[in-house]
C-alpha positions in Angstrom: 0.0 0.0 0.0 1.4 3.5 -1.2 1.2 6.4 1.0 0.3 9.0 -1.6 -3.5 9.4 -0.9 -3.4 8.7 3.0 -6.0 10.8 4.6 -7.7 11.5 1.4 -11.6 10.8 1.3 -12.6 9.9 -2.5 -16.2 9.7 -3.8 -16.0 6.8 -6.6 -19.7 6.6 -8.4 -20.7 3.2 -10.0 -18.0 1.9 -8.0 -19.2 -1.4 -8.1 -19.0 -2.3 -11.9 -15.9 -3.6 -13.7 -13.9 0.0 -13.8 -15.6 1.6 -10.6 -14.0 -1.4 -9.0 -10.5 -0.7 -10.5 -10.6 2.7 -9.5 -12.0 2.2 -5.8 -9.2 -0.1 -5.0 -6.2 1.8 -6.9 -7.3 5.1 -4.8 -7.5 3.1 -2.0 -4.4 1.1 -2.4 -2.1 4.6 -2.1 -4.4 5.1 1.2 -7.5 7.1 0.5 -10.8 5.9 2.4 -13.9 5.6 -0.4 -17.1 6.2 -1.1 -18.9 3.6 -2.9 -22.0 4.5 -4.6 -23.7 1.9 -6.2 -27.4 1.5 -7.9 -27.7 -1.0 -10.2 -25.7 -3.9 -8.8 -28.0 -6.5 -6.5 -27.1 -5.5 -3.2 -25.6 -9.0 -2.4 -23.4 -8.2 -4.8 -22.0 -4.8 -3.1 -22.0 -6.2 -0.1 -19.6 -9.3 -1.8 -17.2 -5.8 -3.1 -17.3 -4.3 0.4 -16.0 -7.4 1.9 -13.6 -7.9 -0.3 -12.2 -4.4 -0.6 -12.1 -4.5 3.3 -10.4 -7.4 3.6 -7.3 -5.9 1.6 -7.5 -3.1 4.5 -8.4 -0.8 3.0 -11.3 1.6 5.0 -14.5 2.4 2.7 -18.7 2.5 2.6 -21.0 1.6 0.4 -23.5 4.3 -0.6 -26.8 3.5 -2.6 -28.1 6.3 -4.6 -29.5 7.3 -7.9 -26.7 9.7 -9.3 -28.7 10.7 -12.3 -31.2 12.5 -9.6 -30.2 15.1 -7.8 -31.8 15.2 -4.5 -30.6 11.3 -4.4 -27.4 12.7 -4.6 -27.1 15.8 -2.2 -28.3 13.2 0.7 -25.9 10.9 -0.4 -23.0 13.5 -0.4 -24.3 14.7 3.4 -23.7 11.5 4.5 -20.4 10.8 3.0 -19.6 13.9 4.6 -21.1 12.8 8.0 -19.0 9.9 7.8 -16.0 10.6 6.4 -15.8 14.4 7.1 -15.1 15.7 4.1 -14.6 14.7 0.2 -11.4 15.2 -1.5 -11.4 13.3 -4.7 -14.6 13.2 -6.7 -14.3 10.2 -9.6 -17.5 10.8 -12.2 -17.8 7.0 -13.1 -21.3 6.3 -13.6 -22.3 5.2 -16.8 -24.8 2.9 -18.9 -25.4 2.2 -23.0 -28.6 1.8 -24.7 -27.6 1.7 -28.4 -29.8 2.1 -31.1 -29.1 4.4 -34.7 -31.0 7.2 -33.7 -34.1 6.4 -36.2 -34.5 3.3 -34.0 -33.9 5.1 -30.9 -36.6 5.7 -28.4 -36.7 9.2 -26.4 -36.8 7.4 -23.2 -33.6 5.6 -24.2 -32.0 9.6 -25.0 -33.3 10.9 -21.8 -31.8 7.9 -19.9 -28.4 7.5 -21.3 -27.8 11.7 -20.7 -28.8 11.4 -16.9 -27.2 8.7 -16.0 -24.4 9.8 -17.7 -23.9 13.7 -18.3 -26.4 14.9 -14.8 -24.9 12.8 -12.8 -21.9 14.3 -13.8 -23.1 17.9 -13.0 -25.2 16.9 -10.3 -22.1 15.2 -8.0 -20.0 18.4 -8.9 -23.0 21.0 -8.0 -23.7 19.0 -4.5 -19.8 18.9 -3.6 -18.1 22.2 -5.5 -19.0 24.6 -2.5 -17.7 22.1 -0.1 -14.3 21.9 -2.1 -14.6 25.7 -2.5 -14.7 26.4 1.5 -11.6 23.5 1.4 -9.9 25.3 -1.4 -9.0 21.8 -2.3 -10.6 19.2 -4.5 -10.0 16.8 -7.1 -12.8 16.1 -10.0 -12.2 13.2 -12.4 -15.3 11.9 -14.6 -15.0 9.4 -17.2 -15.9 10.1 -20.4 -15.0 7.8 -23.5 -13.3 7.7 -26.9 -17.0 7.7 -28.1 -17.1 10.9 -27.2 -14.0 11.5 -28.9 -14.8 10.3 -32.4 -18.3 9.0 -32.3 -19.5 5.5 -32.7 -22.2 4.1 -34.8 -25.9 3.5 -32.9 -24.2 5.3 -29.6 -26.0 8.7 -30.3 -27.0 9.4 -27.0 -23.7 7.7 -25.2 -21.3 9.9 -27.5 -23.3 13.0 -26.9 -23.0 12.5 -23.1 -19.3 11.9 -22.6 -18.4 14.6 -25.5 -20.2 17.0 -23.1 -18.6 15.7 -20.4 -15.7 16.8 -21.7 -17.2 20.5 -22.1 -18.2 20.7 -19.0 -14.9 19.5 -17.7 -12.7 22.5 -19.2 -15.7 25.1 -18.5 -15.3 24.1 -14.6 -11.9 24.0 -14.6 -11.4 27.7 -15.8 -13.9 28.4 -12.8 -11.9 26.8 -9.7 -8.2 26.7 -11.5 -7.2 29.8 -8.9 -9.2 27.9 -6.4 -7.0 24.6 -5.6 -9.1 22.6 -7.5 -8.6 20.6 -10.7 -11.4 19.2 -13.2 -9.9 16.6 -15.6 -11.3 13.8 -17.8 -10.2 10.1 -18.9 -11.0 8.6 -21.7 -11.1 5.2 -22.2 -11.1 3.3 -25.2 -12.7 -0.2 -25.0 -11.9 -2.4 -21.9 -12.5 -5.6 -20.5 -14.6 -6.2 -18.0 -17.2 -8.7 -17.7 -19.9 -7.6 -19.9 -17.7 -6.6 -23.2 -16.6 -10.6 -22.1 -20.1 -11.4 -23.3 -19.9 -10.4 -26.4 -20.0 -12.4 -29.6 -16.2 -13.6 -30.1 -16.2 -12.4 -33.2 -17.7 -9.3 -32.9 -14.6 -8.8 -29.5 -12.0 -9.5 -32.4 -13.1 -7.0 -34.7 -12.8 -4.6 -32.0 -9.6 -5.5 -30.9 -7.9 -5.5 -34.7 -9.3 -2.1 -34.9 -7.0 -1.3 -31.6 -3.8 -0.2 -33.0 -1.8 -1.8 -29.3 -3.6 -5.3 -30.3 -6.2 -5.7 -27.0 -8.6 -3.9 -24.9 -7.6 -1.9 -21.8 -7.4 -3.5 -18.3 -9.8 -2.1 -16.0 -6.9 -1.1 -13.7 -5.1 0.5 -16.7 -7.7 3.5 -16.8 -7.7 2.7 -12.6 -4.2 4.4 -12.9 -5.2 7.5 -14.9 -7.4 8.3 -12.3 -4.8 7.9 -9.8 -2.7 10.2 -11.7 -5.2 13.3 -11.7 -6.5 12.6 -8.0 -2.6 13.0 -6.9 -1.9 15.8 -4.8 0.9 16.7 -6.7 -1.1 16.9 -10.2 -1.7 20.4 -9.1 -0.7 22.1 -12.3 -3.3 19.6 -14.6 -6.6 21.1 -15.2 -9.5 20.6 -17.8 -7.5 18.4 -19.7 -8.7 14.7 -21.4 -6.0 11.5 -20.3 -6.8 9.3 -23.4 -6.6 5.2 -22.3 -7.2 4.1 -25.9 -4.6 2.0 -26.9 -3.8 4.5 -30.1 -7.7 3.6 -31.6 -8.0 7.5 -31.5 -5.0 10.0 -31.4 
């Protein structure tokens, strides 16, 4: 365990999937205590994470709430706070897909993807900016993709939300850069994790000849781009994009 974090409080969103996971455990590894929100994930399953990540030592809570809502995520924040007594790091991770070309797609899947993916985004940043403000320290990382990058066919709605993540990213960086804050983005390209694992094999190949490194990323991979940004001593990177992308976009 690295010492780089230690007395750090992150807040990891969708820290239960395949990268949320990564991340909570890299951040916690160099000795920050985390926040894990989680929504979708049976809450056997969190529970299975939490065990797990405690048994490594590492000192964290699990946190269910609907990101994509605000008031869902102001009381979640408060009790972070209560618990932790502050927030440091602030890791944007919650995301979902619902791919269609946008003749097939339906406005409830539009309206879905962009709060899950883009208000959540704004509404974790609204609920803990004055807190980091008063502080005049805080880090803010969210994930956006290479989607958002260069576009993807049938992903619409998904490329829209992590391009404006990226927006949004340098907008509120210009507004806390004298403030001890940084805002940056990462940028994956496509990793492994158990559901790209259960797609068609050959449909998994084509992706990964189109990957100019040969393979997908390793969860942990974009884990440590995260780490990177939420370091104290990343002071001087703000609003910028960390591409994990293997070379697919340059």
């Amino acid at each position: 365990m690295g010492e780089s974090l230690k007395d750090r409080v992150a807040l990891v969103t969708g820290a239960v999937g395949g990268i949320g996971q990564a991340i909570s455990m890299v951040l916690a590894q160099e000795g920050a205590s985390v926040g894990l929100n989680y929504l979708v994930e049976p809450d056997e399953y969190a529970q299975e994470f939490l065990k797990e990540f405690t048994e490594h030592g590492y000192n964290g809570r699990l946190y269910k709430a609907d990101v994509s809502r605000y008031q869902d995520t102001t009381h979640m924040i408060e009790k972070v706070i209560k618990d932790f007594g502050k927030v440091d790091i602030l890791v944007n991770n919650a995301g979902i897909t619902m791919d269609k070309t946008l003749k097939k797609m339906a406005v409830e899947q539009w309206e879905k993807v962009i709060a899950v993916d883009l208000s959540s985004v704004f509404n974790c940043s609204k609920a803990l900016i004055e807190h980091m403000l008063d502080r005049s320290y805080g880090r803010i990382i969210s994930i956006s993709s290479v989607v958002g990058q260069k576009g993807n066919y049938g992903q619409t709605n998904y490329a829209a939300a992590k391009a404006a993540i990226i927006g949004f990213t340098k907008s509120l960086a210009l507004e806390t850069a004298k403030k001890g804050i940084t805002v940056n983005a990462v940028a994956p390209g496509f990793v492994r994790t158990a559901m790209t694992e259960q797609m068609p094999k050959d449909v998994l190949q084509k992706i990964v000849d189109s990957v100019p490194v040969g393979r997908m990323a390793e969860p942990w991979e974009v884990a440590r781009a995260v780490l990177f940004l939420a370091d104290e001593k990343s002071s001087y990177m703000t609003g910028q994009v960390l591409s994990v992308n293997g070379g697919l976009y340059m």
